[in-house]
C-alpha positions as a Python dict, from the first residue, in 0.01 Angstrom:
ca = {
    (1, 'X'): (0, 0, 0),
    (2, 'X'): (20, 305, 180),
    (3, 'X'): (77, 283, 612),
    (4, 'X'): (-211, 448, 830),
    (5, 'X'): (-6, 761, 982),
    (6, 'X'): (-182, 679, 1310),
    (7, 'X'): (-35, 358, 1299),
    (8, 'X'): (330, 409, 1324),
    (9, 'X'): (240, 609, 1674),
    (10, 'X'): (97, 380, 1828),
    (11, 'X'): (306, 121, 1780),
    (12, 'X'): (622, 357, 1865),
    (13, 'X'): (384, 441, 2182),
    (14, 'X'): (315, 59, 2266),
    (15, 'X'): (691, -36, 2253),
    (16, 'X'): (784, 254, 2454),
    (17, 'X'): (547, 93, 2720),
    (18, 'X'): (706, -231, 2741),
    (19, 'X'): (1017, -97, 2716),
    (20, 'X'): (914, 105, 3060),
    (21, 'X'): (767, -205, 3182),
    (22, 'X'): (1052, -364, 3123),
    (23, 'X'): (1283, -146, 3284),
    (24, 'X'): (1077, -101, 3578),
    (25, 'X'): (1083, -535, 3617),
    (26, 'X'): (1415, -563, 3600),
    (27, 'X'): (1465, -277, 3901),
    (28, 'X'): (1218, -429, 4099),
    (29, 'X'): (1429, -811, 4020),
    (30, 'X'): (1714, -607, 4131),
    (31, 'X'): (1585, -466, 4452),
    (32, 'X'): (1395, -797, 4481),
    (33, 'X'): (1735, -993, 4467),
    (34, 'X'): (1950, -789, 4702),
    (35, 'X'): (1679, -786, 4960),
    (36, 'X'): (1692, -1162, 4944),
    (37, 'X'): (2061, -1171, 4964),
    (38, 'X'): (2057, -945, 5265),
    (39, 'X'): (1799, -1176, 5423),
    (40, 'X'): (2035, -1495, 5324),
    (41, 'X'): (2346, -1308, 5470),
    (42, 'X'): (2209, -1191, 5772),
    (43, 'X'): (2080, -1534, 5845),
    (44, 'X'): (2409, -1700, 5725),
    (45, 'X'): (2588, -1490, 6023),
    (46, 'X'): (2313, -1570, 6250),
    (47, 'X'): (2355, -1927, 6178),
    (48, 'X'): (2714, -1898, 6218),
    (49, 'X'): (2722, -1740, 6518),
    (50, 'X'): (2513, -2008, 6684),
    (51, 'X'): (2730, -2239, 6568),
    (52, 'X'): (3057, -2104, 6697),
    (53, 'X'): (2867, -2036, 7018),
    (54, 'X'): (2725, -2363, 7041),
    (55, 'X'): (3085, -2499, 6956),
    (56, 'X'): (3238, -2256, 7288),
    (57, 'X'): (2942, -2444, 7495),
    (58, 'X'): (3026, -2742, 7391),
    (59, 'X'): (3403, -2797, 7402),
    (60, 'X'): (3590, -2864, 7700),
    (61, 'X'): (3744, -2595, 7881),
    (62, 'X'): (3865, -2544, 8253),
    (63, 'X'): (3653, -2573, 8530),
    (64, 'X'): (3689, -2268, 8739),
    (65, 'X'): (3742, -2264, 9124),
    (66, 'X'): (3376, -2215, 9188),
    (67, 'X'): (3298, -2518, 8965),
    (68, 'X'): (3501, -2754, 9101),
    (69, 'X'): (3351, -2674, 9484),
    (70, 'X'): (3016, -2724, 9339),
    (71, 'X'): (3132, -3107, 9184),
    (72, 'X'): (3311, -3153, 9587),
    (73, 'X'): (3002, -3030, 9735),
    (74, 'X'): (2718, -3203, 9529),
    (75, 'X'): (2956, -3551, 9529),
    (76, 'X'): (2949, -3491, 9917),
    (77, 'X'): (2611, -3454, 9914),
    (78, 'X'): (2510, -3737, 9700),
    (79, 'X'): (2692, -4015, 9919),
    (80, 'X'): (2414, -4105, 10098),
    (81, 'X'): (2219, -4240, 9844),
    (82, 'X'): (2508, -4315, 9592),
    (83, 'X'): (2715, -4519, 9795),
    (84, 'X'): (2678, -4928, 9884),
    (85, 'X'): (2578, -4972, 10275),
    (86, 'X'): (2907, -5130, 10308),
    (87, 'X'): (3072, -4788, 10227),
    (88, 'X'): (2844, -4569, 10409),
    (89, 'X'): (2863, -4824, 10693),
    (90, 'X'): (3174, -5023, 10638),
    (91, 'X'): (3162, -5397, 10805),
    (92, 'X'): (3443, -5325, 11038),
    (93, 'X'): (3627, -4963, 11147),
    (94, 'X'): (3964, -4932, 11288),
    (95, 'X'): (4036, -4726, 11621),
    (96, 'X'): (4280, -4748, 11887),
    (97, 'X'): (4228, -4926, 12210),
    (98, 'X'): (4398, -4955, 12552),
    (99, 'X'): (4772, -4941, 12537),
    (100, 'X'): (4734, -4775, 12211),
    (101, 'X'): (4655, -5101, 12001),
    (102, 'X'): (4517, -5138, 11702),
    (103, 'X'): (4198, -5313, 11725),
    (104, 'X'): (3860, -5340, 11514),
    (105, 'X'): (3499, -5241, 11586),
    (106, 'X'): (3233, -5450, 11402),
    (107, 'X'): (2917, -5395, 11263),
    (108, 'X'): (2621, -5603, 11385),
    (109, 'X'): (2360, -5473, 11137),
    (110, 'X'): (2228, -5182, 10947),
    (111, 'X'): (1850, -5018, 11021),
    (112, 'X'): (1608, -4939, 10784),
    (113, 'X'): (1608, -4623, 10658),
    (114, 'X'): (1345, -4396, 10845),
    (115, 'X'): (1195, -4042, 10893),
    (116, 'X'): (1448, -3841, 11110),
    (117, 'X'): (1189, -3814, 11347),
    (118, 'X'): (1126, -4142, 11413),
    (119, 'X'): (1495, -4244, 11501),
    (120, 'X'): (1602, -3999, 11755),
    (121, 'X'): (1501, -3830, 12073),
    (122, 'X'): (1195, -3583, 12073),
    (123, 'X'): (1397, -3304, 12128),
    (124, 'X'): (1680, -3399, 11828),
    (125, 'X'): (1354, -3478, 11614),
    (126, 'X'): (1156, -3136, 11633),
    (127, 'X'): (1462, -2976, 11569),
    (128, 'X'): (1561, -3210, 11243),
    (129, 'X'): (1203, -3162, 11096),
    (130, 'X'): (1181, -2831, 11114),
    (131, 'X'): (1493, -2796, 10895),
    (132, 'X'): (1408, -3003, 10647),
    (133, 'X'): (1625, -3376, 10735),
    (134, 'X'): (1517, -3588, 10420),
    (135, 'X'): (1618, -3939, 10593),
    (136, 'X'): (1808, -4105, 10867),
    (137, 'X'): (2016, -4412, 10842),
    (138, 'X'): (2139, -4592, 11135),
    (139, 'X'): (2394, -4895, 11201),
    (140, 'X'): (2478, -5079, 11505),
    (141, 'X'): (2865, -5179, 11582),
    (142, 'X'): (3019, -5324, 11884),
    (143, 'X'): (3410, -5308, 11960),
    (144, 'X'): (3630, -5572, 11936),
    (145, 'X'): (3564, -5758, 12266),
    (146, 'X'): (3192, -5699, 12240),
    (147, 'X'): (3172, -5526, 12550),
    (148, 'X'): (2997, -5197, 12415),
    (149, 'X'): (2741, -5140, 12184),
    (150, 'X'): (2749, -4804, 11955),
    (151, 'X'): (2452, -4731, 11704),
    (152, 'X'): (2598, -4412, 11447),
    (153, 'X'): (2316, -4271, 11268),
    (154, 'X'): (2336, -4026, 10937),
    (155, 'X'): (2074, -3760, 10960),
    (156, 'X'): (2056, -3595, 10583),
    (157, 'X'): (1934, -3264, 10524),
    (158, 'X'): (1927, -3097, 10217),
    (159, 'X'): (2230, -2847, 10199),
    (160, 'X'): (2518, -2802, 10436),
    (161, 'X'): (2336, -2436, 10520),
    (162, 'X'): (2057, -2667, 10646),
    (163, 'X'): (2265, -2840, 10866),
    (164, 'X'): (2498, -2572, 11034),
    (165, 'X'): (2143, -2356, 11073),
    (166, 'X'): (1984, -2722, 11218),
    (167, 'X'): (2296, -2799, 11399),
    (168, 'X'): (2317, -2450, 11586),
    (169, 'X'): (1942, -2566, 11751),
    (170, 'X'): (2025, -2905, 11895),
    (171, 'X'): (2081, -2892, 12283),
    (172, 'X'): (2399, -2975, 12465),
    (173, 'X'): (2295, -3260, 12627),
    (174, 'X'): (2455, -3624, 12608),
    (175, 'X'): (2140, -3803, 12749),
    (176, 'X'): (1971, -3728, 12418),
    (177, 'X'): (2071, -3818, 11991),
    (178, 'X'): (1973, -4120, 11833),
    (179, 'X'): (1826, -4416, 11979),
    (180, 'X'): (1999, -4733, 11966),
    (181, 'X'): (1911, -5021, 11748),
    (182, 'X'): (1963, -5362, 11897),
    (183, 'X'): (1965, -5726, 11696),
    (184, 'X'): (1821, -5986, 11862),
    (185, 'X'): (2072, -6277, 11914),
    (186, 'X'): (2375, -6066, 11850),
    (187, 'X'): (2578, -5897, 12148),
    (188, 'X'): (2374, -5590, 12149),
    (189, 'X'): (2003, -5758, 12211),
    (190, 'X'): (1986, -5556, 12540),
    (191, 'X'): (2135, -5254, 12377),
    (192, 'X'): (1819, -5003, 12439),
    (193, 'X'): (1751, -4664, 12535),
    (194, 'X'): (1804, -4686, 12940),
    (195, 'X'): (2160, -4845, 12843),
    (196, 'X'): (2280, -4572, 12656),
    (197, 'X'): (2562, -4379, 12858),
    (198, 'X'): (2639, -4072, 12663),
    (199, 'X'): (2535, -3953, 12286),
    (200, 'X'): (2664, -3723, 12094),
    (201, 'X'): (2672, -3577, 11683),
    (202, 'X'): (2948, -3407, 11472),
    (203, 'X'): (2858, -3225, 11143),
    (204, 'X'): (2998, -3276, 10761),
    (205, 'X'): (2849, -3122, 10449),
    (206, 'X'): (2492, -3193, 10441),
    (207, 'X'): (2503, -3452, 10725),
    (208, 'X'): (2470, -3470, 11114),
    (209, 'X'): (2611, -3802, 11247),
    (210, 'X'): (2511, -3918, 11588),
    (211, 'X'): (2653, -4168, 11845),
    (212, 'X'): (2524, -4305, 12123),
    (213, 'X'): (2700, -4589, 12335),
    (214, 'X'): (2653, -4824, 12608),
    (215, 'X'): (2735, -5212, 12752),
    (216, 'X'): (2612, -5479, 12599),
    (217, 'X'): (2524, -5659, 12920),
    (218, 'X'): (2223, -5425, 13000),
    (219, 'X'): (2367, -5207, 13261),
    (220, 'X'): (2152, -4874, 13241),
    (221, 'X'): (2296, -4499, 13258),
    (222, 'X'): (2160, -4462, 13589),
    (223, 'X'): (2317, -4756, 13718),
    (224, 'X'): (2735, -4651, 13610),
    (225, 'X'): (2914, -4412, 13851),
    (226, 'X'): (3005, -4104, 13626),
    (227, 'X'): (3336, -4103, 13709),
    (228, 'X'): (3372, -4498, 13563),
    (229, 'X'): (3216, -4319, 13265),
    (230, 'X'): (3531, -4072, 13245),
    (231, 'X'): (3766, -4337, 13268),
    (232, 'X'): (3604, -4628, 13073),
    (233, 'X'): (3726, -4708, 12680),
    (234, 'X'): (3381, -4702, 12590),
    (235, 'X'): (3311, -4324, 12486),
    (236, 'X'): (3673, -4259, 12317),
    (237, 'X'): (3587, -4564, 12095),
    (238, 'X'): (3207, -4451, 12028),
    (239, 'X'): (3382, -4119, 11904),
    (240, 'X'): (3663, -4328, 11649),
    (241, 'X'): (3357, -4567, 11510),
    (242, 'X'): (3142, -4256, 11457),
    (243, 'X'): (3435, -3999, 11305),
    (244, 'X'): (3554, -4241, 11094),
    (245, 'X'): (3183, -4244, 10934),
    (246, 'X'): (3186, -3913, 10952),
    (247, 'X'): (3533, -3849, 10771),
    (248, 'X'): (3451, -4076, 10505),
    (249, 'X'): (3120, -3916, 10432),
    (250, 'X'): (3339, -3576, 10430),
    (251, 'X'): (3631, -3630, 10273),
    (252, 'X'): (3669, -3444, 9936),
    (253, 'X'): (3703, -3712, 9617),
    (254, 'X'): (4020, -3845, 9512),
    (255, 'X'): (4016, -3751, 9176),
    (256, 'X'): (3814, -3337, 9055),
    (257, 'X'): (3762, -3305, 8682),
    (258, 'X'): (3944, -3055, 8562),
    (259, 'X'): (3796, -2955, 8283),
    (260, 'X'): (3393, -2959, 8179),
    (261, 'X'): (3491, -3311, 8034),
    (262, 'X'): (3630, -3497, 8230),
    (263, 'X'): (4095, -3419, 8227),
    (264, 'X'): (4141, -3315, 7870),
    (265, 'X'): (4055, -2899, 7815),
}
C-alpha cells in the first residue's frame, strides 16, 4: 500500500513538537528545581541561624558589671515587700548602752502599712507624695529598760533617684518625721506626738527610714531641758535601733549570680 507523501511530514513535524515541548519541560523542571533549592537553602541558614542565636541567648554566660548592680539594686529594692516583718523589723536589735554594754532594744509591735502621707508630719508628707513614696511601714521598739519609746518607719519610693531627689526636699528640722505609734497596754501607751523629743531619717537605695524617740512615761518635748536631751541615752540609741534597719535594708546580698544562671557560665 503506498504512504500519503503528506503524511510522513507531518508526523516528522508533530514529533519535532513534542520533542520541543519536551525540552522546554524539562528546562523549566530544572529552573523550577533550583529555585526551590535556593528557597530550601536560604531558609535552612535562616533556620540555623536562629537556632545558634537562640542557643547564645539561651546559655549561660557571665553577667557583666552592669548586670550584677542591676540584680544588687532591684534585690535592694524588692525587700520591702519580699521580706517577713520579722526581717524588715526584727523582734529585738542590738546597740550599745551606758558603759559601753551590750544591751537589746525590743519591738512592741508593727503598724499597718499606710499611705506615706498619712504616717508622718505634713511637711515630710507633701514632700513624700510629690515624689512618688508607694507605702510606709512603721514599728514601735523600746530599749532594754523600757524607758524610751522609738517608732522607725520605712518610707518606699520607687527608685533610689526618687529618694536622693525626695530626700534633698525634706527640712532640717528634728521636731518633724514620722509620728509615733503607741500599743495600748505595752510601755509605750503614752508614746504620742507631744512626747516625741527629736526625729530624724537616713537614706538607703529606694528607702527613707525615719526615727523619732521619746519616754515612755509621757513627759512631752516641751517639758525636757535641751541640754538633758544632749546628754540623755535616749537619741544615740534611737539612731542604733533605726541604722541597724536601715543597714539591713541596704546591705548588698550575700551571695551575686555570676553568670545569667545562676554560678555555672
Amino acid at each position: 500500500m503506498r504512504s500519503w507523501p503528506g503524511a510522513s511530514r507531518t508526523r516528522g513535524a508533530i514529533e519535532r513538537a513534542e520533542q520541543m515541548a519536551l525540552e522546554q519541560g524539562i528546562r523549566y523542571r530544572t529552573i523550577f528545581l533550583i529555585l526551590m533549592g535556593t528557597i530550601l537553602a536560604i531558609a535552612a541558614t535562616n533556620v540555623l541561624a536562629g537556632t545558634i542565636g537562640l542557643v547564645r541567648e539561651t546559655r549561660s554566660r557571665p553577667l557583666t558589671a552592669v548586670e550584677q548592680a542591676r540584680y544588687i539594686q532591684e534585690d535592694i529594692a524588692a525587700r520591702w515587700h519580699n521580706w517577713p516583718a520579722d526581717l524588715v523589723f526584727p523582734v529585738e536589735l542590738q546597740y550599745i548602752g551606758l558603759g559601753r554594754v551590750q544591751q537589746y532594744a525590743r519591738r512592741v509591735g508593727l503598724a499597718p502599712e499606710v499611705a506615706c502621707a498619712a504616717g508622718v508630719d505634713a511637711p515630710v508628707g507633701s514632700v513624700l507624695t510629690e515624689y512618688g513614696c508607694r507605702t510606709l511601714l512603721r514599728a514601735t521598739y523600746v530599749d532594754q529598760t523600757s524607758s524610751f519609746a522609738f517608732t522607725v518607719g520605712i518610707a518606699v519610693l520607687a527608685s533610689e533617684e526618687k529618694r536622693i531627689a525626695a530626700a534633698g526636699q525634706l527640712a532640717v528640722d528634728d521636731r518633724v518625721g514620722v509620728r509615733p505609734v503607741a500599743f495600748p497596754g505595752t510601755a509605750t501607751e503614752r508614746f504620742g506626738a507631744a512626747q516625741r523629743q527629736r526625729n530624724s531619717w537616713v537614706g538607703v537605695g529606694p528607702y527613707i527610714i525615719f526615727s523619732t524617740a521619746g519616754y515612755t512615761d509621757g513627759r512631752t518635748r516641751e517639758s525636757i531641758p535641751p541640754e538633758e536631751i544632749l546628754h540623755s541615752e535616749l537619741w544615740p540609741t534611737a539612731q542604733a535601733v533605726a541604722g541597724r534597719i536601715a543597714r539591713a535594708l541596704g546591705d548588698e546580698p550575700s551571695a551575686v549570680p555570676q553568670c545569667t544562671q545562676g554560678n555555672v557560665c
